[in-house]
C-alpha positions as CSV (number, residue, x, y, z in Angstrom):
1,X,117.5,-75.6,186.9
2,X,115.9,-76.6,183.5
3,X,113.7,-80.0,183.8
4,X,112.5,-82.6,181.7
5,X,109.5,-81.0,179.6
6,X,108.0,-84.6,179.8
7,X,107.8,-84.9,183.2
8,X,104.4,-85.1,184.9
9,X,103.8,-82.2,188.2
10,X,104.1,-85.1,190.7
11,X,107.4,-86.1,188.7
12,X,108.9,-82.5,189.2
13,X,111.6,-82.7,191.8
14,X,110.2,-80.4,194.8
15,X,112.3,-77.2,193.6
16,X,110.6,-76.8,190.5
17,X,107.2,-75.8,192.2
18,X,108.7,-73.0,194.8
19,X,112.0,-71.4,194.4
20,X,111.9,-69.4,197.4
21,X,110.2,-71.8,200.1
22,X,112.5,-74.0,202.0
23,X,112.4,-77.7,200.7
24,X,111.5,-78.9,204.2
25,X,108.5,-76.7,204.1
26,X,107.5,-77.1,200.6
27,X,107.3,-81.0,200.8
28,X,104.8,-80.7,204.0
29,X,103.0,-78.3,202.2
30,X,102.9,-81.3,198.9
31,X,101.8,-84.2,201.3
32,X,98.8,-82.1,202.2
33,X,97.9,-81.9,198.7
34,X,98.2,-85.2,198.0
35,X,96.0,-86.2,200.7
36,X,93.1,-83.7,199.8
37,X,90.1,-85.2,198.3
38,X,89.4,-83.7,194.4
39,X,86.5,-81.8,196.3
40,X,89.0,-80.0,199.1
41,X,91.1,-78.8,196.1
42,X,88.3,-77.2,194.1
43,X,87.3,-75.3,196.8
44,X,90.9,-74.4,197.4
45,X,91.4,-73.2,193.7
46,X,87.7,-71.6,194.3
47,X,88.8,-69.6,197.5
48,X,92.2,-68.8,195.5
49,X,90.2,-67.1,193.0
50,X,87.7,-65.3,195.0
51,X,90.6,-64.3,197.3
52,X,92.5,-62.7,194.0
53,X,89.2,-61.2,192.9
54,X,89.1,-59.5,196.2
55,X,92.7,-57.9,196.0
56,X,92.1,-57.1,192.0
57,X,88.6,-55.0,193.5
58,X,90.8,-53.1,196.3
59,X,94.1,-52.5,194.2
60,X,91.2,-50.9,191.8
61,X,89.2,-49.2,194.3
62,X,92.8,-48.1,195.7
63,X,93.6,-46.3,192.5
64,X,90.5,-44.8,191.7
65,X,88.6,-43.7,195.0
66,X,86.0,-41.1,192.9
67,X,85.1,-44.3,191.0
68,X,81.3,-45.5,191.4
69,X,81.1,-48.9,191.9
70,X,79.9,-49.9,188.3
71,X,82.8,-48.4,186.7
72,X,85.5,-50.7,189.3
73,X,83.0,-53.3,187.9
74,X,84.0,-52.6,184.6
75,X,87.5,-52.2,184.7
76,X,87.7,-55.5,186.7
77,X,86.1,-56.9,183.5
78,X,89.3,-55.4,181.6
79,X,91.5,-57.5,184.1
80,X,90.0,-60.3,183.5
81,X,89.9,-60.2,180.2
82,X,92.2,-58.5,178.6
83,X,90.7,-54.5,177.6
84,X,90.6,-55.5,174.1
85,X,87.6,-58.2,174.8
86,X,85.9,-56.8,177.6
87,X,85.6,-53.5,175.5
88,X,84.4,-56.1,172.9
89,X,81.7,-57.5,175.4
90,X,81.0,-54.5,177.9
91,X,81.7,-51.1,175.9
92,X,84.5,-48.7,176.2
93,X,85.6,-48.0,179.9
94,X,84.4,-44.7,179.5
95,X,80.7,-45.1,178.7
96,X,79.7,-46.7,182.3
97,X,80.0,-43.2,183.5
98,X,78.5,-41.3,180.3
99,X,75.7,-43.2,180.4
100,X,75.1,-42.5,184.3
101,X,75.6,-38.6,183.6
């Protein structure tokens, strides 16, 4: 359902925000939001990120279990930025382990 680009968040009819979470449960889940303090929400955001961090380490460990922990460092850094920049800023992928041989 398209909405008005104008619209502010808090203007969005509740279906905008979750299309799969039941409108009951989604407008419980708003009102908590609105009632957090700006300091309660950054440490949300803040656990949100650590929290997807965390899964982006494991999914990498996961996938490569030989790796040595500076090189699942590194490729997290590719995540992150995008491989073009964080080969830019860190070095090839590669040379973590060159350099340790």
């Amino acid at each position: 359902m398209p909405h008005d680009p104008q619209l502010r968040p808090h203007e969005l009819p509740p279906s905008a925000f979750c299309r799969d979470t039941d409108p009951a449960a989604e407008a419980v889940q708003l009102e908590i939001y609105r009632r957090m303090t700006p300091e309660q929400k950054i440490h949300l955001v803040c656990q949100a990120i650590e929290d997807s961090r965390a899964l982006s380490l494991a999914g990498l460990r996961f996938r490569h279990p030989e790796a040595p922990e500076e090189e699942i460092q590194r490729r997290l850094k590719g995540l992150l930025l995008g491989e073009e920049l964080a080969e830019r800023v860190y070095g090839p992928l590669g040379e973590a382990r060159e350099n340790r041989e």
